[in-house]
MARDREN-960825 format. One line per field, with one value per residue (C-alpha): residue number from 1; residue in one letter; chain; x, y, z. Coordinates in nm, 3 decimals, padded with zeros to 5 digits. Example, Ala and Ser with C-alpha at 12.3 -4.5 7.8 and 13.67 -1.06 7.14 Angstrom:
BEGIN
seq <- 1_2
type <- A_S
mol <- A_A
u <- 01.230_01.367
v <- -00.450_-00.106
w <- 00.780_00.714
This chain:
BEGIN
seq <- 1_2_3_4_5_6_7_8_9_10_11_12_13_14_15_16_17_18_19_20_21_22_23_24_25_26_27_28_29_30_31_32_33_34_35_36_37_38_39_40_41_42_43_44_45_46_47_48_49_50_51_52_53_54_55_56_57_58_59_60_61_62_63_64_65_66_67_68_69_70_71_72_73_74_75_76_77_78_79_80_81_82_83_84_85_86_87_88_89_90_91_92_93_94_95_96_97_98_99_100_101_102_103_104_105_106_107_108_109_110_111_112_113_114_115_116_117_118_119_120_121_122_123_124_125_126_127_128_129_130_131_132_133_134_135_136_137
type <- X_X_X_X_X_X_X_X_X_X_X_X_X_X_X_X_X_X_X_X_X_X_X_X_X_X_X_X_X_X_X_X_X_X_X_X_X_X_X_X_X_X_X_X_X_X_X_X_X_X_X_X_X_X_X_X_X_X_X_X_X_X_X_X_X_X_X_X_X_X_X_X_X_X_X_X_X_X_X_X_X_X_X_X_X_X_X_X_X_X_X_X_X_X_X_X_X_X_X_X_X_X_X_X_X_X_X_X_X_X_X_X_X_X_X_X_X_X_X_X_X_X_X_X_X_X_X_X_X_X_X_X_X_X_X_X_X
mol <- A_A_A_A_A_A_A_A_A_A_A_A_A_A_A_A_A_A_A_A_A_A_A_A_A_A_A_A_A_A_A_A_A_A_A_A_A_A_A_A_A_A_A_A_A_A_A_A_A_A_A_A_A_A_A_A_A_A_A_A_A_A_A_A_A_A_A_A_A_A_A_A_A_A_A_A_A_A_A_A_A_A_A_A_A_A_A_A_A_A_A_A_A_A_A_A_A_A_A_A_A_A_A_A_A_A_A_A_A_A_A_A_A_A_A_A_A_A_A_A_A_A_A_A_A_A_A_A_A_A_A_A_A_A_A_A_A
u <- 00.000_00.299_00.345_-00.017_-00.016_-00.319_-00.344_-00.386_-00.648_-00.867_-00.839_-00.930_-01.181_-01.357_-01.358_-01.438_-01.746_-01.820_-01.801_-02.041_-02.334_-02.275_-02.261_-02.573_-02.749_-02.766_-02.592_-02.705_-02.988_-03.280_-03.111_-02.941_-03.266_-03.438_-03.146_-03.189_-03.551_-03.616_-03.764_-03.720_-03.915_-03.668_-03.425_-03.588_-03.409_-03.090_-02.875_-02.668_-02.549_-02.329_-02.149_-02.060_-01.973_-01.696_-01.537_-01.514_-01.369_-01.132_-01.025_-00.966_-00.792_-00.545_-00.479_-00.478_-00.177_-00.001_00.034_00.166_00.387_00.534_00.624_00.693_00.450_00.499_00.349_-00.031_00.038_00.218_-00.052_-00.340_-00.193_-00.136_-00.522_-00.607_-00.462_-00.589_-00.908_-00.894_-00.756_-00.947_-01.251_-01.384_-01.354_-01.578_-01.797_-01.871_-01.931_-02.283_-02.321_-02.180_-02.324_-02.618_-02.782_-02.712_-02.794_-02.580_-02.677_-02.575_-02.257_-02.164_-02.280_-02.098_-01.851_-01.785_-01.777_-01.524_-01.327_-01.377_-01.310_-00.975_-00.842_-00.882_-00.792_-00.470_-00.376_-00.434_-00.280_00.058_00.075_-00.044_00.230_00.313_00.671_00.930_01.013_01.381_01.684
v <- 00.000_00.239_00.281_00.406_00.707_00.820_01.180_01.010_00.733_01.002_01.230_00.903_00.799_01.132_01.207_00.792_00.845_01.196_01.032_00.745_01.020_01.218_00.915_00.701_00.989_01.237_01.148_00.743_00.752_00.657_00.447_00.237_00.192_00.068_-00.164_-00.293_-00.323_-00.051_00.246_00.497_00.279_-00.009_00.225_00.306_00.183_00.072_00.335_00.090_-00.029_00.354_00.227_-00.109_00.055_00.274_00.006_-00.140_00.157_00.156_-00.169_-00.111_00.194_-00.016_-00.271_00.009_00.186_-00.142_-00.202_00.159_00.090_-00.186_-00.082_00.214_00.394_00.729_00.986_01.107_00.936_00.667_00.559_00.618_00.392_00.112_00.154_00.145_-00.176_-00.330_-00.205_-00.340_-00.703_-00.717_-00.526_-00.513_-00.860_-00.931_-00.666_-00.823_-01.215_-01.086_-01.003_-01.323_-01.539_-01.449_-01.254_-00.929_-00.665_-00.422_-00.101_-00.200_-00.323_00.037_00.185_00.002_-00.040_00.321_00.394_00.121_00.264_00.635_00.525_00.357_00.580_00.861_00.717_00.582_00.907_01.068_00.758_00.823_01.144_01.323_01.305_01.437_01.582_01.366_01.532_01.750_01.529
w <- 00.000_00.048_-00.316_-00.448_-00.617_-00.357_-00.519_-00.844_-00.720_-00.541_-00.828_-01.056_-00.850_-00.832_-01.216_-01.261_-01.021_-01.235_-01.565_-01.439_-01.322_-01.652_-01.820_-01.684_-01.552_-01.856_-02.135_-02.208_-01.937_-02.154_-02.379_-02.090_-01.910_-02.251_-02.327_-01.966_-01.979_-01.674_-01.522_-01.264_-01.050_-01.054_-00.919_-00.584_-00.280_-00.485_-00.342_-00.179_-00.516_-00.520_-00.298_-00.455_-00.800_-00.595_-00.424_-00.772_-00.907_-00.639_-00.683_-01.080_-01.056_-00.735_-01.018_-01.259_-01.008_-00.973_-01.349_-01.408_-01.173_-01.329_-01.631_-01.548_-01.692_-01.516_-01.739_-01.853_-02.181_-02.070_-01.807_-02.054_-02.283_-02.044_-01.922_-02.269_-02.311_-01.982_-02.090_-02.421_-02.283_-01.982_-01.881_-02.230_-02.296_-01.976_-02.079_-02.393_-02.233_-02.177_-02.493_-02.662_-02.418_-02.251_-02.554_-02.346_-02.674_-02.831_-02.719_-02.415_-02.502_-02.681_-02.362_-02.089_-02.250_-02.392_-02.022_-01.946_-02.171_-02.073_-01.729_-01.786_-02.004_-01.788_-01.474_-01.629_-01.737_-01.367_-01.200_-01.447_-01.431_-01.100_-00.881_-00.580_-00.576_-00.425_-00.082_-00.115_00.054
């Protein structure tokens, strides 16, 4: 735990938890509930679930850190491209398992996925590049 980039995983997290209320809330709202066969109404008393989707995050962008970390990937570029890949290789790949088998449909592939990608992108880029300073000797 000593070497998370924790100004870069609370920035990550905040923008991550941004881009998801932009995201689900405005931007895809109606078409995500149509493509998951819901309304408002469904909604009521799932607040909880808020919570669950940021200790997800969290444990994404951790991974996220780790990897960056690795290979040394200590720049915005350099950590949006390694999300990018993890993204590519990982997260959408289990996105789209719904999709190829449990006839999930394709809108909401584009959708959660888009965001997948959005997500890891971004957070890659804060988690490579927003440092603090190295304390002077």
């Amino acid at each position: 735990m000593k070497n998370i980039n924790w100004l870069g995983l609370v920035a990550a997290l905040v923008v991550g938890q941004v881009i998801g209320i932009v995201w689900y809330g405005s931007v895809f709202s109606a078409a995500w509930m149509q493509a998951m066969e819901m309304t408002q109404a469904d909604f009521v008393g799932t607040e909880w679930r808020m919570s669950l989707g940021f200790v997800n995050m969290a444990v994404i962008l951790i991974g996220l850190d780790w990897l960056i970390g690795r290979l040394d990937a200590r720049s915005w570029m350099a950590g949006a491209k390694v999300a990018l890949a993890a993204c590519a290789f990982f997260a959408l790949t289990v996105v789209s398992l719904d999709y190829i088998y449990a006839a999930g449909n394709l809108p909401l592939l584009w959708i959660d996925g888009g965001y997948q990608l959005l997500t890891y992108v971004i957070g890659g880029a804060l988690l490579g590049g927003l440092r603090l300073k190295p304390k002077a000797p």
